[in-house]
Backbone as numpy.savetxt, mean C-alpha at the origin, in Angstrom:
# Nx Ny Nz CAx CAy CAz Cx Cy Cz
-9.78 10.88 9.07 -9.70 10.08 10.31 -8.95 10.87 11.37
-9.51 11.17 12.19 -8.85 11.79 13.84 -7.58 10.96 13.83
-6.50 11.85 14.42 -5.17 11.12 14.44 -5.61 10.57 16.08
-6.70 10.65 17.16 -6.71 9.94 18.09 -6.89 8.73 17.96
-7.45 8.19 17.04 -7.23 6.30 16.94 -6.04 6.33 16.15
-5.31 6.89 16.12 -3.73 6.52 15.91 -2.44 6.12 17.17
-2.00 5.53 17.07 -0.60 5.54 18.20 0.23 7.17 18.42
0.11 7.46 19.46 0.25 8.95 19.86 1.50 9.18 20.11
2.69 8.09 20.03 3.81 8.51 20.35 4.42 6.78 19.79
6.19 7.16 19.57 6.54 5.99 18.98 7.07 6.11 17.60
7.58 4.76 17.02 8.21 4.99 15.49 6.84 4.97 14.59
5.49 4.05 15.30 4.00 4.01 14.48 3.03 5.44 14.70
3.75 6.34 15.32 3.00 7.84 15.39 3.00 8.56 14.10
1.76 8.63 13.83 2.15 9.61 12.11 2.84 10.84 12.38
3.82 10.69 11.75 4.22 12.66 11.66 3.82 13.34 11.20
3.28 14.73 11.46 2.78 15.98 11.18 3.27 15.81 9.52
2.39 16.34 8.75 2.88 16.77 7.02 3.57 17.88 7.48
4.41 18.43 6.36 4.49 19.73 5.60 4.00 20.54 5.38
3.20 19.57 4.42 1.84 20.67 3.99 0.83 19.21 3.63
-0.45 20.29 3.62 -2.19 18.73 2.98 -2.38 19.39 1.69
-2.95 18.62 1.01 -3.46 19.07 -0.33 -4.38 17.97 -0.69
-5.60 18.77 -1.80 -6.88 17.78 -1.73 -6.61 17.59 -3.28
-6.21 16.33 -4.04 -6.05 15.57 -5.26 -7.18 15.34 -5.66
-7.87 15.94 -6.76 -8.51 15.68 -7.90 -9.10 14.58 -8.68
-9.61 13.51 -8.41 -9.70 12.21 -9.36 -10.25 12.40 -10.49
-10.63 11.72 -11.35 -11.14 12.01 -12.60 -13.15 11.46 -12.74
-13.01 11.41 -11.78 -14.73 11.58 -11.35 -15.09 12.35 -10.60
-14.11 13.47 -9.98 -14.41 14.47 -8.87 -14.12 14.02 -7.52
-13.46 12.48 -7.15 -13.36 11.95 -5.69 -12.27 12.88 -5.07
-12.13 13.20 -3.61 -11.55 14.20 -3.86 -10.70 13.68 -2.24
-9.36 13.55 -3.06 -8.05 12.28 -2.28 -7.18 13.21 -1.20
-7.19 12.98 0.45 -6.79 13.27 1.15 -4.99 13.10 0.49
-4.08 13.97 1.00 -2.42 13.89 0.60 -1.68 14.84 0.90
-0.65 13.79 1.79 0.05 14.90 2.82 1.00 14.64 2.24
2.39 15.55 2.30 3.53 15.38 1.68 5.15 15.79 3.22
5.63 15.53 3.60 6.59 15.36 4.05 7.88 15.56 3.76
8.95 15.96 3.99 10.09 16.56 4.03 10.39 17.80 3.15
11.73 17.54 2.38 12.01 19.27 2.02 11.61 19.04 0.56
11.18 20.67 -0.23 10.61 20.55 -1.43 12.49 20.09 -2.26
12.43 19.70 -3.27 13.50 19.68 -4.02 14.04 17.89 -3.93
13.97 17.40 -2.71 14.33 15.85 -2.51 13.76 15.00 -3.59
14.57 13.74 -3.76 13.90 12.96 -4.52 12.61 12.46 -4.01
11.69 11.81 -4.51 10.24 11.87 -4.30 10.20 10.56 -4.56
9.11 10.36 -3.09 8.63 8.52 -2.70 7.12 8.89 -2.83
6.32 8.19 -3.53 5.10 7.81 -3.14 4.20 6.64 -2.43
3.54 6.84 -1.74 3.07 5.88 -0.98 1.90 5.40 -1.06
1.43 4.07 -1.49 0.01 3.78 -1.28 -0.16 2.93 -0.80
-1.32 2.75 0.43 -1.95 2.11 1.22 -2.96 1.02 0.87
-2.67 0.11 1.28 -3.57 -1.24 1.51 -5.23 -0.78 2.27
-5.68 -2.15 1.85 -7.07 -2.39 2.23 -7.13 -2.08 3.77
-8.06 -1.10 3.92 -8.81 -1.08 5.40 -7.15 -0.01 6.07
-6.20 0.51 5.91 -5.48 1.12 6.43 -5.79 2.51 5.87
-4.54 3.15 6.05 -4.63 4.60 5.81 -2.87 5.38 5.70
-2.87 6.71 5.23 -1.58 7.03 5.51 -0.86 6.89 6.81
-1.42 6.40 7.95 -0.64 6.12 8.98 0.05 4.97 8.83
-0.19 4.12 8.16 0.43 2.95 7.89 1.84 2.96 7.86
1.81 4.06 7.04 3.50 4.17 7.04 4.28 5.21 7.58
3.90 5.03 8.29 4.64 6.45 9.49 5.67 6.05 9.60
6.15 4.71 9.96 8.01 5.14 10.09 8.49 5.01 8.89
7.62 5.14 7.54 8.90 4.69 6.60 8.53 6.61 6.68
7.77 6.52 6.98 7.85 8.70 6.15 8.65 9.41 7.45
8.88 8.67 8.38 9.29 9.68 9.59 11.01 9.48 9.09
11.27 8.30 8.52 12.86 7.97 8.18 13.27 8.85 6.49
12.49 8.60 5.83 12.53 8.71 4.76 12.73 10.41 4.48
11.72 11.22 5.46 11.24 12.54 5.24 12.79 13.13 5.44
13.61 12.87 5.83 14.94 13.50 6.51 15.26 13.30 5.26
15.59 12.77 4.39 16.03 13.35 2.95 15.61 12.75 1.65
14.48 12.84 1.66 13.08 12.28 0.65 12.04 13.54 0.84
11.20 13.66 -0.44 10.07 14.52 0.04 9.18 13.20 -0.36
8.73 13.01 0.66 7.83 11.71 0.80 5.70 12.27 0.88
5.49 11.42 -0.30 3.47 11.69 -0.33 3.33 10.19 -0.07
2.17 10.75 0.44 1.38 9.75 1.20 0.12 9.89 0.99
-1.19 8.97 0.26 -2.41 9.80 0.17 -3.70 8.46 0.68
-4.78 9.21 0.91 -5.37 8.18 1.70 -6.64 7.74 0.38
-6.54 6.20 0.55 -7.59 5.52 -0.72 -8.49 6.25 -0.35
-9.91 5.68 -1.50 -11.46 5.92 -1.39 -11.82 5.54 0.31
-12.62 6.54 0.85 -13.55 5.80 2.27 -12.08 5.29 3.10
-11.15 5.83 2.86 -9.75 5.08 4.10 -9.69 6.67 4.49
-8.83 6.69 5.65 -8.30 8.05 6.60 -9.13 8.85 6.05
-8.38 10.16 5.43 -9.62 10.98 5.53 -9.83 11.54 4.61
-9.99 10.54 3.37 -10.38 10.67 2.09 -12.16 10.23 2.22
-12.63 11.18 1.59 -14.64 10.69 1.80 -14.33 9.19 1.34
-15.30 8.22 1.72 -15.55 7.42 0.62 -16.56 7.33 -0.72
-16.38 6.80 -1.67 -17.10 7.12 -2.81 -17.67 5.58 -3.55
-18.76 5.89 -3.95 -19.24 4.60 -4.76 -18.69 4.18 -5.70
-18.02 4.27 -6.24 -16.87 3.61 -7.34 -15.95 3.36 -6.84
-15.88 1.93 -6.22 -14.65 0.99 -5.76 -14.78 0.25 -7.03
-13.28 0.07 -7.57 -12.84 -0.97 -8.43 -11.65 -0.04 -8.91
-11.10 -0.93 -9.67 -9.78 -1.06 -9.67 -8.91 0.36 -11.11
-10.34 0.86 -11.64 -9.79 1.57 -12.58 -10.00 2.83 -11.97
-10.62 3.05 -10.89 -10.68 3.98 -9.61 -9.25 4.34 -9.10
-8.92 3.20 -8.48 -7.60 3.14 -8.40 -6.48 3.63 -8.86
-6.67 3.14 -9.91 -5.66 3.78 -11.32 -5.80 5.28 -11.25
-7.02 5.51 -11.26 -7.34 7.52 -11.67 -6.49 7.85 -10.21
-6.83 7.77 -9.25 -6.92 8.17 -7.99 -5.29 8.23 -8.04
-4.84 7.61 -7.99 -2.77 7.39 -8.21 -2.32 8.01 -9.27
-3.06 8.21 -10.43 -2.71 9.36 -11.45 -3.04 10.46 -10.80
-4.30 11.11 -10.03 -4.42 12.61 -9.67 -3.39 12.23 -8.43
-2.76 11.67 -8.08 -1.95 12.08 -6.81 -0.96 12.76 -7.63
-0.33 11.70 -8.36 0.98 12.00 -8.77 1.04 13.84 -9.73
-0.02 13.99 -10.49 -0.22 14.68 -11.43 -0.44 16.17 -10.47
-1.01 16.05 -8.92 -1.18 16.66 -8.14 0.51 17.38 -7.80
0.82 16.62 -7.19 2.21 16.33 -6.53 3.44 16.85 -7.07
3.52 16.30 -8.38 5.14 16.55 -9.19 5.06 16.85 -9.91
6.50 18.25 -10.14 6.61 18.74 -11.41 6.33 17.95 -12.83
6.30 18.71 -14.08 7.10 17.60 -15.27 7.99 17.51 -15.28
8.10 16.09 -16.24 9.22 15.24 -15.68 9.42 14.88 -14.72
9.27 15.21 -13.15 9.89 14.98 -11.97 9.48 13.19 -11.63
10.08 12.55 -11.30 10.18 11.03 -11.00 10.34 10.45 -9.87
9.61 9.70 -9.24 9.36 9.19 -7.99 9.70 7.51 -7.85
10.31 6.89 -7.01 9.50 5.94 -6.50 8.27 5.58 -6.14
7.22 4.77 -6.77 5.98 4.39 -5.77 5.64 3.52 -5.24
5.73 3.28 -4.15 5.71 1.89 -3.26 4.03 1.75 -2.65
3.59 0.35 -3.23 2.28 0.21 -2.82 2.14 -1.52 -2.13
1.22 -0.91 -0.86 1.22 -2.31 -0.11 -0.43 -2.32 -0.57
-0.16 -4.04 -0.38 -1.24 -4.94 -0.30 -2.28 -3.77 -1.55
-2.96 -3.40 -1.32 -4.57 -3.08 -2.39 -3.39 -2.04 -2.88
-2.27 -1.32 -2.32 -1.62 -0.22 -2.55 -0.64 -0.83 -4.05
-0.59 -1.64 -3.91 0.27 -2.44 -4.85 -0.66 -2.88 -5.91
-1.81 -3.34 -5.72 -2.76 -3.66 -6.97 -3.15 -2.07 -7.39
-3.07 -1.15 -6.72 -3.22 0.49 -7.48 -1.70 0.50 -8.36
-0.80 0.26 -8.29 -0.02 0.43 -9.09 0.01 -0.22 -10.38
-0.12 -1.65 -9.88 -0.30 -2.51 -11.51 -1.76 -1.97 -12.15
-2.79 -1.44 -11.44 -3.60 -1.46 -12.54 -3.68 0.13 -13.46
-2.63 1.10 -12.65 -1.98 2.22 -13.23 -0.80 1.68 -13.94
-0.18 0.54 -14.32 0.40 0.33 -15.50 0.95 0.73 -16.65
-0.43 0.98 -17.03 -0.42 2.12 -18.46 -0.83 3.14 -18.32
-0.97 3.87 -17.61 -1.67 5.43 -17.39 -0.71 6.07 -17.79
-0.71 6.96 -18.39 0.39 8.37 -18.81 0.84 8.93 -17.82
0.09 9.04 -16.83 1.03 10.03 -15.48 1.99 9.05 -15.08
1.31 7.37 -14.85 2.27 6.95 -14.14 3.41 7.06 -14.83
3.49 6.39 -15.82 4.71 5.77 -17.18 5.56 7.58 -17.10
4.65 8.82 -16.96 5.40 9.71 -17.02 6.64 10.40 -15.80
6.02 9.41 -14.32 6.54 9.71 -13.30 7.33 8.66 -12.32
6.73 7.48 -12.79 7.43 6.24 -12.03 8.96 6.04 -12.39
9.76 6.65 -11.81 11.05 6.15 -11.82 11.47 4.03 -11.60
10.81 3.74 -10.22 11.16 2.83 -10.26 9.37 2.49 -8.52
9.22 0.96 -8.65 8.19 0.49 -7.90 8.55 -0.66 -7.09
8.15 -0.34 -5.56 8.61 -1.45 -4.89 6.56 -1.49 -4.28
7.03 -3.15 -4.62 5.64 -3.81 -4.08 5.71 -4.56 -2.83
4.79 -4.24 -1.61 5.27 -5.01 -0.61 3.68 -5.46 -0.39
3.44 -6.98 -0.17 2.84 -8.11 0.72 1.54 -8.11 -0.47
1.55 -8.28 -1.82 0.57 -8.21 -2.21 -0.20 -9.06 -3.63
-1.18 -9.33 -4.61 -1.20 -10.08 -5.11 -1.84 -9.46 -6.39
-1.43 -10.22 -7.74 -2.50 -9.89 -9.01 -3.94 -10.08 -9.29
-3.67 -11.40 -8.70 -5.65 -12.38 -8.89 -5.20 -13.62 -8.06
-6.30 -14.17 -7.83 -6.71 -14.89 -6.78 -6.18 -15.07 -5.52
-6.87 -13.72 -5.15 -6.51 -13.54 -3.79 -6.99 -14.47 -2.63
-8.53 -14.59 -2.99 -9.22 -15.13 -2.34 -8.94 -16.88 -1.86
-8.72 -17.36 -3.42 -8.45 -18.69 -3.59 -7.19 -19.22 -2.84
-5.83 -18.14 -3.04 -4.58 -18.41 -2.32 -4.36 -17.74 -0.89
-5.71 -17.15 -0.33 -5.41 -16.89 1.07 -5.40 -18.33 1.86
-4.10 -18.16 3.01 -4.11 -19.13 3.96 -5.10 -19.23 5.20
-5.84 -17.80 5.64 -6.19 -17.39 6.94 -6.99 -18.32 7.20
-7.66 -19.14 6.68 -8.42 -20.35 7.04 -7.46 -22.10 7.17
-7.19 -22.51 8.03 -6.00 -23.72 8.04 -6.66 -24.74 7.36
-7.09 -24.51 6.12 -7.64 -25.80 5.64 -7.00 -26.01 4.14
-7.42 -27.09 3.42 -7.09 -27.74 1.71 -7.10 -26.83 1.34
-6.68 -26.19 0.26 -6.70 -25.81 -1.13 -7.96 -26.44 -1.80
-9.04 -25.04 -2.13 -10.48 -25.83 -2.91 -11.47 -25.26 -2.31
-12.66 -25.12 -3.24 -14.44 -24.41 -2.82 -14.57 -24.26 -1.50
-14.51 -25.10 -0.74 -14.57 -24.97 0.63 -13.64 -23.79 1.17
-12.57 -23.90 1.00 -11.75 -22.75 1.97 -11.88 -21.52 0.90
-11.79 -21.40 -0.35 -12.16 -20.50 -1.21 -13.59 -19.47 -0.27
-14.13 -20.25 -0.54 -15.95 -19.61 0.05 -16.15 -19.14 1.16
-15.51 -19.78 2.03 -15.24 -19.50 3.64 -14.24 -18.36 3.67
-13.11 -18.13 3.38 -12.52 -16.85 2.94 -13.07 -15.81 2.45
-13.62 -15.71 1.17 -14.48 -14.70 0.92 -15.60 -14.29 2.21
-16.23 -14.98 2.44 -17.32 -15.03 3.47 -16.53 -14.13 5.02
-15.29 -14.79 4.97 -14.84 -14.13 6.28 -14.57 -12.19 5.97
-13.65 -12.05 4.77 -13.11 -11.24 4.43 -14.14 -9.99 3.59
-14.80 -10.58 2.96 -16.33 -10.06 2.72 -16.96 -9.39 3.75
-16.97 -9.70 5.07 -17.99 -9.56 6.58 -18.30 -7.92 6.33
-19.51 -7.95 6.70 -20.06 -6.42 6.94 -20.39 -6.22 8.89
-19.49 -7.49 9.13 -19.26 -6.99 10.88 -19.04 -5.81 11.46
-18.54 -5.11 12.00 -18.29 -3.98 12.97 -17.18 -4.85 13.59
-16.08 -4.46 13.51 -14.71 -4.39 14.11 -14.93 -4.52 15.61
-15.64 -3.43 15.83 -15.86 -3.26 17.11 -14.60 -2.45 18.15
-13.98 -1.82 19.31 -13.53 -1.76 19.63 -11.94 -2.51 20.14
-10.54 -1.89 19.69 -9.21 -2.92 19.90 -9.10 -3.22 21.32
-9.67 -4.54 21.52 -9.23 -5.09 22.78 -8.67 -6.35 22.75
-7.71 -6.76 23.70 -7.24 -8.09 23.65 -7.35 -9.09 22.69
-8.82 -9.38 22.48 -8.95 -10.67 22.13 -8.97 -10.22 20.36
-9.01 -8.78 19.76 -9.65 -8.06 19.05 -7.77 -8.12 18.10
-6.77 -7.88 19.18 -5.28 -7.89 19.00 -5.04 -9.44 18.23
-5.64 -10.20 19.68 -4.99 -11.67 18.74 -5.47 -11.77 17.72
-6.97 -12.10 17.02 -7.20 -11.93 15.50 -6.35 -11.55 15.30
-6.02 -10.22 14.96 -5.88 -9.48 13.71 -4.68 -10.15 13.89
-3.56 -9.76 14.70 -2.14 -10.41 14.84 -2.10 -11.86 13.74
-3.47 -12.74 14.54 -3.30 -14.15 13.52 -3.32 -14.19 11.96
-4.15 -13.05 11.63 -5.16 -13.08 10.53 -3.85 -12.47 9.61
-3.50 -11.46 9.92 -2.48 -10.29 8.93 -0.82 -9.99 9.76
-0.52 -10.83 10.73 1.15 -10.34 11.04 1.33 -11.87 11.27
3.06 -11.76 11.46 3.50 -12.84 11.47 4.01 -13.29 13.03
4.97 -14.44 13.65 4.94 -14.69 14.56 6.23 -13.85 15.07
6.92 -12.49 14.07 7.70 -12.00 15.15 7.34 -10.62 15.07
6.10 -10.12 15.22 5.55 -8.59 15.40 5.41 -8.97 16.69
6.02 -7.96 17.07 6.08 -7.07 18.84 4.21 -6.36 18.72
4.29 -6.12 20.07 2.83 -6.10 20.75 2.47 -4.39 19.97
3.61 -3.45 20.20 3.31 -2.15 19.63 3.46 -1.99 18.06
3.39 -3.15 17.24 3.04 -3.12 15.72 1.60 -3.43 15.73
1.57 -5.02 16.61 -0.11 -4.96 16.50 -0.81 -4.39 17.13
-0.12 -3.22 17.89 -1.11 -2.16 18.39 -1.76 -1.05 17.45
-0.74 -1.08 16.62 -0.71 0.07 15.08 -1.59 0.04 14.80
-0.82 -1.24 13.86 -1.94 -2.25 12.92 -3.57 -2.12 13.21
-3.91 -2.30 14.53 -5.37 -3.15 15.14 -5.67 -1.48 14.92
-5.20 -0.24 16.00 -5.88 1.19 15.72 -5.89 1.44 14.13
-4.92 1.35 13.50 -5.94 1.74 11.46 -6.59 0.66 11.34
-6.55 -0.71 11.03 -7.38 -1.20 10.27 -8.89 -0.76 11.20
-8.83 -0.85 12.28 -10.41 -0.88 13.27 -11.07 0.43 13.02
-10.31 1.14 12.72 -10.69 2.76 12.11 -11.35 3.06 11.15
-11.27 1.75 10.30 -12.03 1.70 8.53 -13.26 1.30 9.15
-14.01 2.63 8.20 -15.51 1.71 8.17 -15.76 0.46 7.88
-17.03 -0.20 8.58 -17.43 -1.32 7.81 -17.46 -1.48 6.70
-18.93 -0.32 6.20 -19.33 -0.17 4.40 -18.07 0.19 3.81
-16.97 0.48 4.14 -15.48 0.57 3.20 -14.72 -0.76 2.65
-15.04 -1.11 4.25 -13.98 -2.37 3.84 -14.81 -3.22 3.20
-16.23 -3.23 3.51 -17.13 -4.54 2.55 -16.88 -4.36 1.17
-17.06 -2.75 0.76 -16.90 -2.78 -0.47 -15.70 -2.72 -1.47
-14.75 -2.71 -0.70 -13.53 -2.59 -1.17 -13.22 -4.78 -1.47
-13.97 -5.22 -0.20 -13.68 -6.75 -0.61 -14.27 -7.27 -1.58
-15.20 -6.73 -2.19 -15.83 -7.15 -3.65 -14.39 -6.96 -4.54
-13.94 -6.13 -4.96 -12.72 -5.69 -5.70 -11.69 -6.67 -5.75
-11.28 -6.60 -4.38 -10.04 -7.95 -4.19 -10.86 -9.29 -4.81
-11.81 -9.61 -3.92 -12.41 -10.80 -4.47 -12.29 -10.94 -5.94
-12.56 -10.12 -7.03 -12.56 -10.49 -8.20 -11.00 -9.95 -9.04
-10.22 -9.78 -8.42 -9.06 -9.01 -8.68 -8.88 -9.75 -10.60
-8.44 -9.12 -10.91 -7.23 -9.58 -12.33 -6.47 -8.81 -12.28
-5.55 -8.68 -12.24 -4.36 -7.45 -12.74 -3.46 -8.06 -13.21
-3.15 -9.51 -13.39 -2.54 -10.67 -14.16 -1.68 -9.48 -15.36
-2.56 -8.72 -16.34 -1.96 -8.14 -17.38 -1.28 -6.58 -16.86
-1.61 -6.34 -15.90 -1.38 -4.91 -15.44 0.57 -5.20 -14.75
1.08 -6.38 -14.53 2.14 -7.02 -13.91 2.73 -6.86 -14.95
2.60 -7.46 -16.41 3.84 -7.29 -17.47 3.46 -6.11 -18.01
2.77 -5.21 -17.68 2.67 -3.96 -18.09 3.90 -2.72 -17.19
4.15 -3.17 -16.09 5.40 -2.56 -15.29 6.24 -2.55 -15.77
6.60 -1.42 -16.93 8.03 -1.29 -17.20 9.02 -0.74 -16.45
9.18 -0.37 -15.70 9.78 0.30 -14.64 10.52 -1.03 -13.77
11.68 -0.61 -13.27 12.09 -1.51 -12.35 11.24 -1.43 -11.22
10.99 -2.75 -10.67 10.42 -3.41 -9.86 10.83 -4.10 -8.77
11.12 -3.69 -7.72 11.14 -4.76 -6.76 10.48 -5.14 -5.99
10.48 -6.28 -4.84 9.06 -6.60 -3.96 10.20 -7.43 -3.07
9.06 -7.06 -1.88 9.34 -7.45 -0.22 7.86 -8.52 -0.19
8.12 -9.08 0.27 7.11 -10.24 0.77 7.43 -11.07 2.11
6.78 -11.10 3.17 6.55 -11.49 4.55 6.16 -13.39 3.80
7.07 -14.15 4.76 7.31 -15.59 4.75 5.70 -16.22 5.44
5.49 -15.44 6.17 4.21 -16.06 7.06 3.14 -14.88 6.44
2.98 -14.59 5.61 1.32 -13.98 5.06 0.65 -14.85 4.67
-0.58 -14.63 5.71 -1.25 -15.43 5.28 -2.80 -14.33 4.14
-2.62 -13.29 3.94 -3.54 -13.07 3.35 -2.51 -12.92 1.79
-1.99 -12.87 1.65 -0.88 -12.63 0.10 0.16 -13.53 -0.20
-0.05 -14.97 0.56 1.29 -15.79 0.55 2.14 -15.03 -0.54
3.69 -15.98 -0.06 4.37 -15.59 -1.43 4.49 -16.09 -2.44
3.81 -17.15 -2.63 3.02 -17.30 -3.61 2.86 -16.73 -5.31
2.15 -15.65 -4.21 2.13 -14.24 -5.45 3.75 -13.43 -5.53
3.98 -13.03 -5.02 5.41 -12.16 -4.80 6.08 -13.11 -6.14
6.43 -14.51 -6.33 6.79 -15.21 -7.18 6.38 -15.33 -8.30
5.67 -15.11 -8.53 4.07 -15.34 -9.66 4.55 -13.76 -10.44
4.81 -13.09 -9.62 4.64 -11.43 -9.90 5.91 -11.39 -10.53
6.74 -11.53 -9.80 8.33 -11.83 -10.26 8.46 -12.72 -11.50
7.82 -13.39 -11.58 8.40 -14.17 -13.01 7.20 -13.19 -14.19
6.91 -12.46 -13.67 5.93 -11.81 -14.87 6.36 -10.52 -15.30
7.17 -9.93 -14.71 7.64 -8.38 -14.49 8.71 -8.48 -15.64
9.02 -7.32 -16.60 9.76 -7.29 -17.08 10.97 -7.05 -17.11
11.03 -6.21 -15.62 12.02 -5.75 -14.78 11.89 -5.68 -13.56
12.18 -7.16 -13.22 12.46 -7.40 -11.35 13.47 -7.34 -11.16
13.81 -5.82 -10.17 15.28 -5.92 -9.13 15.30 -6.82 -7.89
14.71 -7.47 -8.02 14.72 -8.47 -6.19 13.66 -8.97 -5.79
13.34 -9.50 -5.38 12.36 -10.34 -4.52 12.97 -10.24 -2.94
12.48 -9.71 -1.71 12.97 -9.91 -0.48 12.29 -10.73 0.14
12.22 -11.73 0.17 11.22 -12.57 1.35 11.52 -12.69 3.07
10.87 -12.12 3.64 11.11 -12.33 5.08 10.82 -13.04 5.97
11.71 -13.83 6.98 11.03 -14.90 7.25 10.74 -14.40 8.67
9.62 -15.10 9.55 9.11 -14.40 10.70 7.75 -13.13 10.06
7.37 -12.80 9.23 6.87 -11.45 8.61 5.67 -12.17 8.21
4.47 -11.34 8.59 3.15 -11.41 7.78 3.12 -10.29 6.57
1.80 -10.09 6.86 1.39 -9.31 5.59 1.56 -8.00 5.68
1.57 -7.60 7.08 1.73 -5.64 7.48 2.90 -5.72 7.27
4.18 -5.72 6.36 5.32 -5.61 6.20 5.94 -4.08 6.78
5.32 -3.36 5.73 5.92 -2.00 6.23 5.87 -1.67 7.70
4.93 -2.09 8.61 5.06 -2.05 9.93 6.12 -3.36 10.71
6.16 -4.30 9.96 6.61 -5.57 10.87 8.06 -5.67 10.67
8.28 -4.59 9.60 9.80 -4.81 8.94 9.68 -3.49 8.55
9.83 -2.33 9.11 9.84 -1.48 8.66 11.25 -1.01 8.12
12.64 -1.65 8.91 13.72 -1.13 8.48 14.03 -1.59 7.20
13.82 -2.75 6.68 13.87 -3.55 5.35 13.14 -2.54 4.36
11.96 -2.35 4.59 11.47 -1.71 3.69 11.34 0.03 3.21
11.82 0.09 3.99 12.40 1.39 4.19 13.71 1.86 3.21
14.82 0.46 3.89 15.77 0.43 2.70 15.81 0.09 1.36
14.33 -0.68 1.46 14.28 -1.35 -0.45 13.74 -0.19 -1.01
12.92 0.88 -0.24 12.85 2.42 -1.28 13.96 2.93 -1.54
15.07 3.22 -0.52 15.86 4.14 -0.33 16.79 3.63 -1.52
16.73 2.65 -1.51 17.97 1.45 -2.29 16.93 1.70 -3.94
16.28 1.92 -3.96 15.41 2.00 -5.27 15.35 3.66 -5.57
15.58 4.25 -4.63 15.53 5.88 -5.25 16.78 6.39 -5.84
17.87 5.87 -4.73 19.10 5.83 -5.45 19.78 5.62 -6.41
19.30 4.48 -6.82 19.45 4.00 -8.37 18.62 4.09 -9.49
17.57 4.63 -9.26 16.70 5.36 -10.38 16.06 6.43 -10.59
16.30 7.28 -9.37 16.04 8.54 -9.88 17.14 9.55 -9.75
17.21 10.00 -10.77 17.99 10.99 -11.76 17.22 12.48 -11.68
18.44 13.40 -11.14 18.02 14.72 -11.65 17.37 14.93 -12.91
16.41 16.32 -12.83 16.07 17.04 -14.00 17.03 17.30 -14.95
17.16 17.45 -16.38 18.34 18.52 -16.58 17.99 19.90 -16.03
18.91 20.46 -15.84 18.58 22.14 -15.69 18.46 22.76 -16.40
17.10 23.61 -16.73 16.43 24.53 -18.10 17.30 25.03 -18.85
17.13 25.48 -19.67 18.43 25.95 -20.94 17.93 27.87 -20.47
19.26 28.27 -19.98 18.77 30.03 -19.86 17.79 30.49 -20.99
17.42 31.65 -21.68 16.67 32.24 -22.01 17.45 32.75 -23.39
């Protein structure tokens, strides 16, 4: 993705990488991943939600990079990873194993913080060997196990078939975005932020998500639509924490709770009130600190090699 449909200046401006490197999947998909600050720092990973991209988190990597070596890598068909015909969720899983396996020494241990679809890539990497070999500790922000569809609010109606169907149907759309204008802002603002994002979050916000292809995001909403990762949640051995926005209406918290009583190791639950679902943009200082506050306390130097 051209960094010109990005915000060109600001705390939502992506910062320049370090260095790019092209990650490996285990079907040959072949995963855009930029990495940020100095080699040797403790190590954040980042994964991105539905219809966004590594810009998403530009201010946590522009804060973070000053003494974090912070990756960032872009899903299937998001920024400027190709897209590929195998959307689903064990995709996912591979795709977050070749990052990591890409990325860090052995042994070396990261935080991985995944929003919204970025967060269902983590639970359904669960059990993968890279992860279990590299996850120090996981913060989940704005996101859900299963029934996504059923517990979205974005429609103001009952609970039941009706708003179920109509949700899918909306979120499903093989529309064209079309160009971010005004009326293009309020959606999205209604649909995915809450009532205290400033005009230059949903300016962010509206330039990535409007950036995703159609055929990406359609097919990526089959996936959510049928989500389970129900078992992939008590599979997180790793400490766990989660940020959750008070006003999401696509991930109530709902789930954040649901997730929390399933985890075997939850450090916190943050709920924010005023906050939709773009957390990392709408609250970026919060979440910023629930990594920083999570790297600190779980990742641990290497030992140092035994001489010769």
């Amino acid at each position: 993705m051209s960094r010109l449909t990005h915000v060109g200046s600001g705390p939502y401006a992506p910062p320049a990488a370090a260095r790019e490197l092209t990650a490996l999947s285990a079907d040959g998909a072949r995963l855009h991943v930029e990495v940020h600050g100095p080699d040797g720092a403790p190590a954040v990973v980042l994964a991105h939600g539905w219809t966004c991209s590594t810009a998403f988190w530009a201010a946590q990597i522009r804060d973070l990079s000053a003494d974090h070596r912070v990756i960032a890598y872009d899903q299937r068909g998001h920024g400027r990873t190709p897209a590929s015909p195998a959307c689903s969720t064990e995709a996912l899983a591979d795709d977050l194993e070749a990052v990591l396996t890409a990325t860090l020494g052995p042994g070396e241990q990261a935080v991985i913080a995944g929003h919204s679809m970025g967060g269902m890539t983590v639970m359904a990497a669960a059990t993968r060997p890279a992860f279990r070999a590299h996850a120090a500790a996981v913060l989940l922000c704005s996101t859900g196990s299963s029934r996504l569809v059923a517990e979205s609010t974005v429609l103001p109606l009952r609970p039941g078939r009706l708003r179920t169907w109509l949700t899918g149907r909306i979120l499903g759309s093989r529309a064209p975005l079309g160009p971010v204008t005004p009326l293009a802002r309020r959606i999205l603002r209604y649909g995915t932020m809450g009532p205290a994002s400033a005009p230059d979050m949903v300016e962010a916000c509206a330039r990535i998500v409007h950036a995703c292809p159609r055929a990406v995001r359609h097919s990526w909403s089959h996936v959510l639509d049928r989500l389970d990762l129900d078992d992939g949640v008590r599979q997180l051995r790793v400490p766990v924490g989660i940020v959750a926005g008070a006003d999401d209406r696509l991930t109530p918290p709902v789930h954040a709770r649901a997730i929390a009583a399933a985890l075997p190791h939850c450090v916190g639950v943050t709920e924010l009130p005023g906050v939709g679902h773009m957390t990392p943009v709408e609250a970026p200082g919060q979440v910023t600190r629930r990594i920083r506050d999570l790297a600190a306390a779980h990742i641990h130097a290497a030992p140092a090699e035994e001489s010769a």
